[in-house]
C-alpha positions in Angstrom: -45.7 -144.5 44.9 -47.0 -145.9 48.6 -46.9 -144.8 52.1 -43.6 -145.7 52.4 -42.1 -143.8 49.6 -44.0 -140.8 50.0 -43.8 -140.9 54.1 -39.9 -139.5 53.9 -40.5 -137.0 51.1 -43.4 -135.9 53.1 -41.3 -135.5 56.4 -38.6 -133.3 54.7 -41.1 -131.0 53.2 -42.6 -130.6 57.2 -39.4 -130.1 58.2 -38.7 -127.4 55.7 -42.4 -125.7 56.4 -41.4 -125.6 59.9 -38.4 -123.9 59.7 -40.7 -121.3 57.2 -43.5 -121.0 60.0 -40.4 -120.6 62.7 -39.0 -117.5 60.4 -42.3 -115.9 60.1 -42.8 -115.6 63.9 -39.5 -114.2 64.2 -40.4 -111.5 61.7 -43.5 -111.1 63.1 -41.9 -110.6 66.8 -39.2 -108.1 65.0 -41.8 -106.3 62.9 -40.8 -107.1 59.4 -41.6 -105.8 57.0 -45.5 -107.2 55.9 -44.6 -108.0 52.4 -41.8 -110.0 53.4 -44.0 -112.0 56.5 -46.9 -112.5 54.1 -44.1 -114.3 51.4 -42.8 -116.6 54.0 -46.2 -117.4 55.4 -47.1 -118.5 51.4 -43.5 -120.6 51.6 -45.1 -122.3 54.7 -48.3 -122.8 53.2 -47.0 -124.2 49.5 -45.1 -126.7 51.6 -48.1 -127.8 53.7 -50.1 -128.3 50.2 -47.4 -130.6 48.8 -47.4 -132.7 51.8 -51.2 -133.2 51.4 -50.3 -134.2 47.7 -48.1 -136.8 48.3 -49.8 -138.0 51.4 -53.1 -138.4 49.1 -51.4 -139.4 46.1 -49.8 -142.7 48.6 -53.4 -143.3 49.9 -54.7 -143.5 46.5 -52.3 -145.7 45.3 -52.5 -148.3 48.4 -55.9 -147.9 50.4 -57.7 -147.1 47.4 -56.7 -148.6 44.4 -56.5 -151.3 47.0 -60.0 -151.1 48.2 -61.7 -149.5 44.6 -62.9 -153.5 43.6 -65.3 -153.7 46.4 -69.5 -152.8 45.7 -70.5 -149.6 43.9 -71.8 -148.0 47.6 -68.5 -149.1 49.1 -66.7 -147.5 46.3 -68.8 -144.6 46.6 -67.6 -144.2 50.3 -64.1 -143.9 49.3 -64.8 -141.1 46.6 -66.5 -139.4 49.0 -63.8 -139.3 51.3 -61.5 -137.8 49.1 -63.7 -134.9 48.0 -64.9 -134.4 51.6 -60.7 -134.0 52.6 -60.8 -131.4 49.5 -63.9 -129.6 50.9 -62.4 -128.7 54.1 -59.7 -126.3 52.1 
């Protein structure tokens, strides 16, 4: 799976994260109850976590599988640029 497959997959889920993060402000404005913000905050957040997936899983299959048969330190640059986007969480 490339950029190309995963780019409109990756949209929808945004979309749908969007309309989570839009109903959690609206609770919030209306005082909801907690409970009920905090599960649609998670909703926004699980759909923000799959986007990263399928972003990363297209970059590993085209800009780094595509790169990977370059020298060990170049190599080494990519792997660390994965973990480092994984460090930031």
């Amino acid at each position: 799976m490339d950029h190309l497959e995963t780019k409109p997959e990756s949209l929808r889920r945004l979309k749908i994260a969007y309309g989570h993060l839009e109903k959690v402000i609206d609770m919030l404005e209306g005082d909801a109850y907690c409970p009920d913000v905090i599960h649609q905050s998670q909703a926004v957040q699980a759909a923000l976590k799959k986007v990263d997936e399928l972003i990363l899983h297209g970059h590993l299959h085209t800009c780094v599988l595509k790169d990977m048969h370059g020298s060990t330190k170049e190599n080494e640059k990519l792997v660390n640029e994965i973990v480092g986007l994984f460090k930031k969480k």
